[in-house]
TIBAMAR-864390 format. One record per residue (C-alpha): residue number from 1; residue in three letters; x negated, z negated, y. Coordinates in nm, 4 decimals. Each point is the difference from the previous one (the first is absolute). Layout:
! residues N
<pos NUM&code ALA&u X&w Z&v Y>
...
This chain:
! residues 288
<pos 1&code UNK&u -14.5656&w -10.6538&v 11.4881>
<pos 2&code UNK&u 0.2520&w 0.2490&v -0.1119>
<pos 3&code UNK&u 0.3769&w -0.0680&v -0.0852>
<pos 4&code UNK&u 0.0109&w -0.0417&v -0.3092>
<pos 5&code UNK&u 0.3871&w 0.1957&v -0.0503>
<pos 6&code UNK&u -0.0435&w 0.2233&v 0.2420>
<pos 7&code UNK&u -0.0121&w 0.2210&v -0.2800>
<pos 8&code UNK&u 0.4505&w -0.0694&v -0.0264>
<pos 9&code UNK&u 0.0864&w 0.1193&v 0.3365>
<pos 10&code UNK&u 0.3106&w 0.2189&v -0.0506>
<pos 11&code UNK&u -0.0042&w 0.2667&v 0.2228>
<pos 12&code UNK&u 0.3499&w 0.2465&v 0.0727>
<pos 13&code UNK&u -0.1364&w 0.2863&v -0.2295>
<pos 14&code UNK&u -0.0363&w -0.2407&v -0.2895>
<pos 15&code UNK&u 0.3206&w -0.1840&v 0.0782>
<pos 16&code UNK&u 0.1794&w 0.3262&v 0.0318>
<pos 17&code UNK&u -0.1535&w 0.1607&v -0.2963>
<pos 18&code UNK&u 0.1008&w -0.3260&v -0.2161>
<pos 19&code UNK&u 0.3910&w -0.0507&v 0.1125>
<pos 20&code UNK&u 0.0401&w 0.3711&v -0.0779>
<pos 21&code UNK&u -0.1181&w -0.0651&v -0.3653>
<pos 22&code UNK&u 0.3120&w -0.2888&v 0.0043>
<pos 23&code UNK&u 0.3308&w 0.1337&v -0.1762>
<pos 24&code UNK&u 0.2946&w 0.0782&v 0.2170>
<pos 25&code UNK&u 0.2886&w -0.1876&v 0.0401>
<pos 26&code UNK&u 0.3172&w 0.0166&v -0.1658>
<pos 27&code UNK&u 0.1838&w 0.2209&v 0.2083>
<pos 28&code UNK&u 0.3190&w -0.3351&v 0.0198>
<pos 29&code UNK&u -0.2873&w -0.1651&v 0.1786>
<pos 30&code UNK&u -0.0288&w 0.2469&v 0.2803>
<pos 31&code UNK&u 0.3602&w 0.0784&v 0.0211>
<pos 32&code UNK&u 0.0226&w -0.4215&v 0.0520>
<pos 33&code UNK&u -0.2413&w 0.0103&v 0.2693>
<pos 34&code UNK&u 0.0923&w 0.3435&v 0.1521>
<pos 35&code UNK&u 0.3714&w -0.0910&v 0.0203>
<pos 36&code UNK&u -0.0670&w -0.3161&v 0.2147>
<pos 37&code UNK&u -0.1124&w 0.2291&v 0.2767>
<pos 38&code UNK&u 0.3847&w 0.2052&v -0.0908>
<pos 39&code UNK&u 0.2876&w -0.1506&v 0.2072>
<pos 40&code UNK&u 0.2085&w 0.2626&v -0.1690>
<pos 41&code UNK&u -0.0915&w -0.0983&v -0.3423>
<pos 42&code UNK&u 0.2448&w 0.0821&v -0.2718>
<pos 43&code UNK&u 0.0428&w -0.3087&v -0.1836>
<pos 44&code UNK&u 0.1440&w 0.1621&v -0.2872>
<pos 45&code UNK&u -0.2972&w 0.2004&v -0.0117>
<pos 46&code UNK&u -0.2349&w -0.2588&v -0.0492>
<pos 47&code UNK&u 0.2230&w -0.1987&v -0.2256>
<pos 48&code UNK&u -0.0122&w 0.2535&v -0.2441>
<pos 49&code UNK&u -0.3982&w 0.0842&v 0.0336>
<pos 50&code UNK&u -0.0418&w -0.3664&v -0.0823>
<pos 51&code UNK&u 0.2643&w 0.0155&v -0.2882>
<pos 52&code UNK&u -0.2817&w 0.2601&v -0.1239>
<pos 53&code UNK&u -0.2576&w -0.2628&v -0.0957>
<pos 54&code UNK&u 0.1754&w -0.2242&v -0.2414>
<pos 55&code UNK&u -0.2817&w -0.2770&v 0.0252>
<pos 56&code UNK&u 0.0489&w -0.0347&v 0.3235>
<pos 57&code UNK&u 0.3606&w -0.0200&v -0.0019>
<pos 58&code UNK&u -0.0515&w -0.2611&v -0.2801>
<pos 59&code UNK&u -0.2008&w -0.2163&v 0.2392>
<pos 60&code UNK&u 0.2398&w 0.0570&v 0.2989>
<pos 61&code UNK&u 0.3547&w -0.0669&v -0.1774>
<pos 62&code UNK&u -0.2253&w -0.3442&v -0.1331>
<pos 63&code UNK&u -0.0783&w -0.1236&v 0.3359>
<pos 64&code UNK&u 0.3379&w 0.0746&v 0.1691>
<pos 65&code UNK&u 0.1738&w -0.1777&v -0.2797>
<pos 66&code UNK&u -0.3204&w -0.2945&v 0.0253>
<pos 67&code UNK&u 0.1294&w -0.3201&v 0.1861>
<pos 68&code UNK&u -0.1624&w 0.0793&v 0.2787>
<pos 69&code UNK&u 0.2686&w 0.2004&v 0.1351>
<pos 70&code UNK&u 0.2873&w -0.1938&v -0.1584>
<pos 71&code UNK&u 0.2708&w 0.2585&v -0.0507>
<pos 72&code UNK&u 0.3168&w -0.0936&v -0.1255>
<pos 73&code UNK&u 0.0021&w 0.3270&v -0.1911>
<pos 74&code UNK&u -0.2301&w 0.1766&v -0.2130>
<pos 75&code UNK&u -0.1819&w 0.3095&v 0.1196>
<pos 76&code UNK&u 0.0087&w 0.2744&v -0.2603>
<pos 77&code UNK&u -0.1448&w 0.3191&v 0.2196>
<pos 78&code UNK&u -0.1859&w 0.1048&v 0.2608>
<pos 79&code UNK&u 0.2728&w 0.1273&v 0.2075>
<pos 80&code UNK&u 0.1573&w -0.3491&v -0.0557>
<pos 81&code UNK&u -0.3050&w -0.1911&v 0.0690>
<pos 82&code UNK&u -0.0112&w 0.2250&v 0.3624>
<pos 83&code UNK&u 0.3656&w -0.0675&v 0.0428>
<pos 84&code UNK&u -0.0769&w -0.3904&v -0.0058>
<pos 85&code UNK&u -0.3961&w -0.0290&v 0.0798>
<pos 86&code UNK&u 0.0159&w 0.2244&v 0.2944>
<pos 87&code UNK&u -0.2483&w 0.3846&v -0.0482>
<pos 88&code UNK&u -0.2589&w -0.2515&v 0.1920>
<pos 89&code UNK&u -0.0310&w -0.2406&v -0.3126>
<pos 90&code UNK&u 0.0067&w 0.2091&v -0.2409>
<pos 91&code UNK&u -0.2717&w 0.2434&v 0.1484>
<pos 92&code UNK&u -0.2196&w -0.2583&v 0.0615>
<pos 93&code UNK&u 0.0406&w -0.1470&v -0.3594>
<pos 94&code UNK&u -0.0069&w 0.3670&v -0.1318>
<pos 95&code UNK&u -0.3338&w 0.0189&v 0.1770>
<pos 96&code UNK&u -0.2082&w -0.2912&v -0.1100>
<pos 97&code UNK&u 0.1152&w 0.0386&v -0.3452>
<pos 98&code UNK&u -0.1416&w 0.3593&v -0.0277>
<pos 99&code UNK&u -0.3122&w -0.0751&v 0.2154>
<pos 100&code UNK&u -0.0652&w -0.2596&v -0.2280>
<pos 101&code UNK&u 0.0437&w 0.1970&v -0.3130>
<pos 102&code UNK&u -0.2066&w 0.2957&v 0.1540>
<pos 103&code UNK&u -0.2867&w -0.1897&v 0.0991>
<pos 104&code UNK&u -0.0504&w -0.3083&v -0.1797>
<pos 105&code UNK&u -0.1207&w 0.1198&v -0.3405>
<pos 106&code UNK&u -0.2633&w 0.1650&v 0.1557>
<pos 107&code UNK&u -0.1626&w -0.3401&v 0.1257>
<pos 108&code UNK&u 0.0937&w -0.2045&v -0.3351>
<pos 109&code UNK&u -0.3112&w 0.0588&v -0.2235>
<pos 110&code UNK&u -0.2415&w -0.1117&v 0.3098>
<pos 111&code UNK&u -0.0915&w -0.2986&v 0.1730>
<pos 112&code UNK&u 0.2610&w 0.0300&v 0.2563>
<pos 113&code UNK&u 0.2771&w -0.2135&v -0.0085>
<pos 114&code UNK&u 0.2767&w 0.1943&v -0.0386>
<pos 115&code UNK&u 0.2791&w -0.3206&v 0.0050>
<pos 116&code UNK&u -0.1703&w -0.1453&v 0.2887>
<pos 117&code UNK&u -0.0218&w 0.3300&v 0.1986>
<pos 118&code UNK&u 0.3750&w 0.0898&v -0.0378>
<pos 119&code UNK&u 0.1555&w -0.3692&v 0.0159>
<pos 120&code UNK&u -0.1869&w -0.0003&v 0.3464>
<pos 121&code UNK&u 0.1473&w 0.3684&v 0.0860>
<pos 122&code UNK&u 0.3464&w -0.1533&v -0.1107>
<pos 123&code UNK&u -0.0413&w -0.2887&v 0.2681>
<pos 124&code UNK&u -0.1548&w 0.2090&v 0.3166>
<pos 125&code UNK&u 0.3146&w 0.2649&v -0.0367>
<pos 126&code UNK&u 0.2302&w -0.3113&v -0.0708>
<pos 127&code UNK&u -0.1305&w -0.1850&v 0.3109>
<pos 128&code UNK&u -0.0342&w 0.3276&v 0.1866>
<pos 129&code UNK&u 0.3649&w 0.0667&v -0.0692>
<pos 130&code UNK&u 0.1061&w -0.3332&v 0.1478>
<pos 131&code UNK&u -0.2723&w 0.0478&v 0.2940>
<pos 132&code UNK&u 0.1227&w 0.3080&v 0.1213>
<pos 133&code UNK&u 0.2765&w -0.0837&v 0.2440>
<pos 134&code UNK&u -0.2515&w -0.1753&v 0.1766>
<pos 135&code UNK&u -0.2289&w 0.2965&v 0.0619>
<pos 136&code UNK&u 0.3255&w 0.2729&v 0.0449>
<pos 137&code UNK&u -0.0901&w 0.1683&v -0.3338>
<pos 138&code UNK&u 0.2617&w 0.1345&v -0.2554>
<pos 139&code UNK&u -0.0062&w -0.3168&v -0.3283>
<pos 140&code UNK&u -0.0149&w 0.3580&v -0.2406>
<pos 141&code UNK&u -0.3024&w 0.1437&v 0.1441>
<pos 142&code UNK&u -0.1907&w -0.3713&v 0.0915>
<pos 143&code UNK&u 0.0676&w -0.0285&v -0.3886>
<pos 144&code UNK&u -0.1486&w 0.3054&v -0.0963>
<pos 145&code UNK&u -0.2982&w -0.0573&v 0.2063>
<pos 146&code UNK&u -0.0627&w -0.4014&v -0.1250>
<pos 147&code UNK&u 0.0323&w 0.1729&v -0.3924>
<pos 148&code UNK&u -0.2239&w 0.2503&v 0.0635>
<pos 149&code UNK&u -0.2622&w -0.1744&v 0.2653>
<pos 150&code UNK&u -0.2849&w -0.0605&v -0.2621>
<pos 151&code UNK&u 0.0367&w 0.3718&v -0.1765>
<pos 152&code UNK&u -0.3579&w -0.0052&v 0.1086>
<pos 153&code UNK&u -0.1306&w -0.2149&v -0.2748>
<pos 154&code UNK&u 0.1361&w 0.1970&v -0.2697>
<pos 155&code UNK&u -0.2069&w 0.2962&v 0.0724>
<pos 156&code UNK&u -0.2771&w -0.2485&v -0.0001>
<pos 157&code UNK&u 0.0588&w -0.1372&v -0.3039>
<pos 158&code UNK&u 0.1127&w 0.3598&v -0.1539>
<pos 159&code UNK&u -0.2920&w 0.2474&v 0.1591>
<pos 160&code UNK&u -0.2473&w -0.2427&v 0.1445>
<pos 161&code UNK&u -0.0823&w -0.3521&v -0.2484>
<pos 162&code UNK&u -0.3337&w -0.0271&v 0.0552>
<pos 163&code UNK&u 0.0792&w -0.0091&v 0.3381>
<pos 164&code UNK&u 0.3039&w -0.2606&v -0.0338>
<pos 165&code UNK&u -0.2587&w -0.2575&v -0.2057>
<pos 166&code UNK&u -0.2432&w 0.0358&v 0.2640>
<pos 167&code UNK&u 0.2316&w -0.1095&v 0.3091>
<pos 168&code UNK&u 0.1497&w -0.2808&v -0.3021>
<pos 169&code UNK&u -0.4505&w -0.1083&v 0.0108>
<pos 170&code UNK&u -0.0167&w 0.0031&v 0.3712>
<pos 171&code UNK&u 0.3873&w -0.1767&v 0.0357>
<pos 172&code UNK&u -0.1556&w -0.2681&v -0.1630>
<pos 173&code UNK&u -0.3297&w -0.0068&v 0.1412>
<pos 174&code UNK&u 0.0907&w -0.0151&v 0.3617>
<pos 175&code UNK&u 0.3535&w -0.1897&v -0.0525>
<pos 176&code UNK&u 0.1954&w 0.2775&v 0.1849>
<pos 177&code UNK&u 0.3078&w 0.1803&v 0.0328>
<pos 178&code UNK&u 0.0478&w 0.3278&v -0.2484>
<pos 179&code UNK&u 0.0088&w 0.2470&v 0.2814>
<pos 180&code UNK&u -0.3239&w -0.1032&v 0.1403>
<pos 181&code UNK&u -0.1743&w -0.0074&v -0.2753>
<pos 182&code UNK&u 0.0960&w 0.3377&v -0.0817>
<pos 183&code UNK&u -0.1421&w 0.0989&v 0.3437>
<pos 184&code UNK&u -0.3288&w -0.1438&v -0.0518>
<pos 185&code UNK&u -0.0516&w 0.1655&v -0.3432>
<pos 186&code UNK&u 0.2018&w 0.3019&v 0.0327>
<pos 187&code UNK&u 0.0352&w 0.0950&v 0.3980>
<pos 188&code UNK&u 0.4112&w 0.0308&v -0.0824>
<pos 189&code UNK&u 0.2426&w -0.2259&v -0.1274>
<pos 190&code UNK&u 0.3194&w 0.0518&v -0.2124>
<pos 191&code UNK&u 0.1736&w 0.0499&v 0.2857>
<pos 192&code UNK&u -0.1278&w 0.2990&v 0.1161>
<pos 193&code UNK&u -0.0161&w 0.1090&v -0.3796>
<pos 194&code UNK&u 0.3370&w -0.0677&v -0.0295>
<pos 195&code UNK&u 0.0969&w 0.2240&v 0.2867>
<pos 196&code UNK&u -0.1993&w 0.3036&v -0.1316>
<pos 197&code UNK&u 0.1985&w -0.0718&v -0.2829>
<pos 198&code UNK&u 0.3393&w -0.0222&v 0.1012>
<pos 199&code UNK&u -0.0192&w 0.2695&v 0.2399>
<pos 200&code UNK&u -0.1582&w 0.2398&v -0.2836>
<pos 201&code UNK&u 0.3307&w -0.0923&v -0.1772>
<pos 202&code UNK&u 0.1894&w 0.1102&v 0.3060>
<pos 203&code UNK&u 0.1522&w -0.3420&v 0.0513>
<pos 204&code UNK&u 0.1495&w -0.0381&v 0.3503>
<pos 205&code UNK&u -0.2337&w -0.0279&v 0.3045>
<pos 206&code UNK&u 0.1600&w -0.3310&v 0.0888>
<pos 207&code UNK&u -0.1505&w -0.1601&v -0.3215>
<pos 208&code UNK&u -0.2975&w 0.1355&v -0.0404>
<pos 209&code UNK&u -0.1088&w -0.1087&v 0.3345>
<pos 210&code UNK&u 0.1534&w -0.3475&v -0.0755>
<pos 211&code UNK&u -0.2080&w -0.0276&v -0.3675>
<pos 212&code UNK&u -0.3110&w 0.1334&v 0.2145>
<pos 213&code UNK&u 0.0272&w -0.2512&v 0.2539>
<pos 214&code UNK&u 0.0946&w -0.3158&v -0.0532>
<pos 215&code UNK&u -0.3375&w -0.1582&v -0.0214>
<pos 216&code UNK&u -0.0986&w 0.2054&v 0.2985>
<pos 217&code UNK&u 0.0427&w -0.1499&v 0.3590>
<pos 218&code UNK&u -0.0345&w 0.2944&v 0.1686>
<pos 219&code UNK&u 0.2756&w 0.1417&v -0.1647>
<pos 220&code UNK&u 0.2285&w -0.3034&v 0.0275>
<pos 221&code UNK&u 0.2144&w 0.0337&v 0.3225>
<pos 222&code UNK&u 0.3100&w -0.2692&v 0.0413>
<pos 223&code UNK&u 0.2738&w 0.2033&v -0.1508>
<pos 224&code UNK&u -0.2101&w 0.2395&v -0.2518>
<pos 225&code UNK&u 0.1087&w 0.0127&v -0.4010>
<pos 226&code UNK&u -0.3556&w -0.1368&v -0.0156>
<pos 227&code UNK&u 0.0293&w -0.2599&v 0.2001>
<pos 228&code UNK&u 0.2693&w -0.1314&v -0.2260>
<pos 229&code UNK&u -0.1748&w 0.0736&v -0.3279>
<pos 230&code UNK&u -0.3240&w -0.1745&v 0.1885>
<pos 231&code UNK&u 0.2422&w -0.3222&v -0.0037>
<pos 232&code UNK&u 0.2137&w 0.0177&v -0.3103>
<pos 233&code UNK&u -0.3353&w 0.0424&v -0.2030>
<pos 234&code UNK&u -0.1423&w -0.3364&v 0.1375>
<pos 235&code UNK&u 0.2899&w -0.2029&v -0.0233>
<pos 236&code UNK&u 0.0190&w 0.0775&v -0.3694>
<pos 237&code UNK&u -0.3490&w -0.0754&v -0.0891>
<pos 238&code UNK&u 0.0957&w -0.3421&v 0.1327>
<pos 239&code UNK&u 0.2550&w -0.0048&v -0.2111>
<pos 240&code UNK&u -0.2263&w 0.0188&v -0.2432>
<pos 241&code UNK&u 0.2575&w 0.2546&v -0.2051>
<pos 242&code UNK&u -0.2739&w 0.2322&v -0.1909>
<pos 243&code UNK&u -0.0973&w -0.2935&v -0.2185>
<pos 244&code UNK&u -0.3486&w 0.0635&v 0.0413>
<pos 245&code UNK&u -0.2537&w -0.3368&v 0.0159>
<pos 246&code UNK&u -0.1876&w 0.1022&v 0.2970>
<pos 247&code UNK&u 0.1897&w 0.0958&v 0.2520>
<pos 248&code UNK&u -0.0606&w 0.0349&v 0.3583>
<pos 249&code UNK&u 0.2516&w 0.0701&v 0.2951>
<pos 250&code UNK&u -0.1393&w 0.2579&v 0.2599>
<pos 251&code UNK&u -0.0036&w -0.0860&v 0.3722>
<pos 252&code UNK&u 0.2876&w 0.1067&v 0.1976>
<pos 253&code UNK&u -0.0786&w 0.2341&v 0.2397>
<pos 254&code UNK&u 0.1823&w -0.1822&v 0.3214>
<pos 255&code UNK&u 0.2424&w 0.2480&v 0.1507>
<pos 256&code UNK&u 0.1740&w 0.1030&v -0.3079>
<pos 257&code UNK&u 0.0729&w -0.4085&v -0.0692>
<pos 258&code UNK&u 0.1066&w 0.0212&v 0.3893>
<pos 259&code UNK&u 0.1951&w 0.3124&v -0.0648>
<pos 260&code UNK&u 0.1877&w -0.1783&v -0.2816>
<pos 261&code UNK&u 0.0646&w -0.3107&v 0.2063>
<pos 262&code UNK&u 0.1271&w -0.2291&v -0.3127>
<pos 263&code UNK&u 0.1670&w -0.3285&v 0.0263>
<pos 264&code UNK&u -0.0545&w -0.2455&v -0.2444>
<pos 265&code UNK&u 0.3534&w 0.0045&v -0.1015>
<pos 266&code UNK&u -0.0726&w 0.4053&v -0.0549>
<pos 267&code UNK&u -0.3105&w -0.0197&v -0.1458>
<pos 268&code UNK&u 0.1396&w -0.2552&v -0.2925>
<pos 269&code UNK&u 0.3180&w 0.2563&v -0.0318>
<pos 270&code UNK&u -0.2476&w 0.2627&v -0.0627>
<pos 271&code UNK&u -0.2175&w -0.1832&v -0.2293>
<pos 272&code UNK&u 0.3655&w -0.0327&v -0.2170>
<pos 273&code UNK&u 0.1009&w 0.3326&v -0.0016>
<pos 274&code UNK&u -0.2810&w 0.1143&v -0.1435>
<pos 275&code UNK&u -0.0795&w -0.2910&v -0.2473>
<pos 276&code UNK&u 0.3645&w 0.0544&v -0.0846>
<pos 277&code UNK&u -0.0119&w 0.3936&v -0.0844>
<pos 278&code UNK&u -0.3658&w -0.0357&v -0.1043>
<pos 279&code UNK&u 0.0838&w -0.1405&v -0.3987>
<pos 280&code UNK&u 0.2434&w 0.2901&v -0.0405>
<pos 281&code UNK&u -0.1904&w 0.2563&v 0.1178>
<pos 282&code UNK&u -0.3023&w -0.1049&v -0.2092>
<pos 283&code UNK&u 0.2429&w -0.0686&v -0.3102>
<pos 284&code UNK&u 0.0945&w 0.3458&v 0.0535>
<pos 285&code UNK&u -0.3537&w 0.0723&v -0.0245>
<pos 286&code UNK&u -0.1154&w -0.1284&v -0.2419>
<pos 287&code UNK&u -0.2274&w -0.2457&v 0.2015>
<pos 288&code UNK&u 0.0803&w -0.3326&v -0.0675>
């Protein structure tokens, strides 16, 4: 008897042919992502390409001055907000803010969950952040990675829906995780699709290879980006953060829970930091 979706295997060619139909990114975006790989980054410089985009430095100057930081003064610039956030912060803020604009009003009018996609890619580069000590990775770029893990399912939801609904039927079906599913019915999985993505973008190596293999165990060595993204993704399905009513925590792929070797004392200090910046970031976002 024949598969019956064999017919919605993606192969490269079609994958390549569909991301290249996608609209760039703002160039901010790039210059975010680009200048994390710049130790000699001008600050000043990017202070003033991000004073360019008025929305964003709306959103920005609203979470610095949000009780989450608790400032005893108010922040009224960019410059200022670097001067008491640090460039790190206010990159990484910079970033998710404009990913978010850029990409989520392409997945609004679908079925895909736009709230619960992005309040879950809030919480893997929040937990990644405070994870990344523990794996030897810079907090920026474990950020960057966690916020951008899952690109993947955008350009499933954006070039591909007939393809997301059918991994949704056989999710449900077969009681599985996401990425297997999308193996069975696709022969890739948004991780891969994510990578083809990001690197068509020109993202840094570092994070494309992160996004493409986090739910890939031969790709997950001890002190790998992945590796940490691999972790920081499971622990905040069970925490349960996306909101969404079925939701199931992968399986840990052993060495990289060896690699972080938490305490319980560490593991319940991580679970605060990001439960703590979690409601601001999302307020930010719109998400809550």
């Amino acid at each position: 008897m024949s598969d019956p979706t064999s017919h919605l295997l993606l192969d490269p060619e079609t994958i390549a042919r569909s991301i290249g139909r996608l609209p760039s990114l703002p160039a901010i975006v790039l210059d975010l992502l680009q200048s994390m790989e710049d130790d000699s980054v001008s600050s000043e410089l990017l202070a003033a390409k991000i004073s360019g985009d008025q929305a964003l430095v709306a959103r920005l100057l609203r979470l610095a001055n949000s009780s989450f930081y608790g400032l005893q003064r108010k922040v009224v610039s960019i410059p200022d907000a670097m001067f008491v956030l640090g460039l790190s912060s206010v990159r990484n803020l910079a970033l998710t803010a404009a990913l978010s604009d850029t990409l989520g009003q392409r997945s609004k009018e679908g079925a895909f969950d736009f709230t619960a996609y992005w309040r879950h890619s809030v919480g893997v580069a929040l937990c990644a952040r405070a994870l990344a000590t523990k794996f030897r990775c810079s907090r920026e770029n474990a950020f960057a990675a966690g916020l951008i893990h899952d690109i993947g399912q955008l350009v499933l939801s954006t070039c591909f829906p007939q393809h997301m609904a059918a991994v949704s039927d056989y999710q449900k079906r077969f009681d599985c995780q996401t990425n297997e599913a999308e193996w069975a019915v696709l022969g890739t999985d948004h991780g891969r699709l994510g990578e083809a993505l990001t690197m068509s973008w020109g993202f840094p190596p570092a994070l494309s290879d992160a996004v493409g293999g986090h739910h890939d165990p031969e790709r997950l060595d001890a002190s790998s980006l992945a590796s940490l993204v691999h972790l920081a993704d499971a622990i905040t399905h069970a925490l349960d953060l996306a909101g969404r009513e079925a939701e199931l925590v992968p399986r840990i792929y052993p060495p990289c829970w060896n690699a972080a070797g938490l305490s319980w004392a560490e593991s319940q200090a991580i679970f605060s930091e990001v439960e703590q910046g979690f409601n601001a970031l999302c307020d930010m976002l719109s998400l809550t």
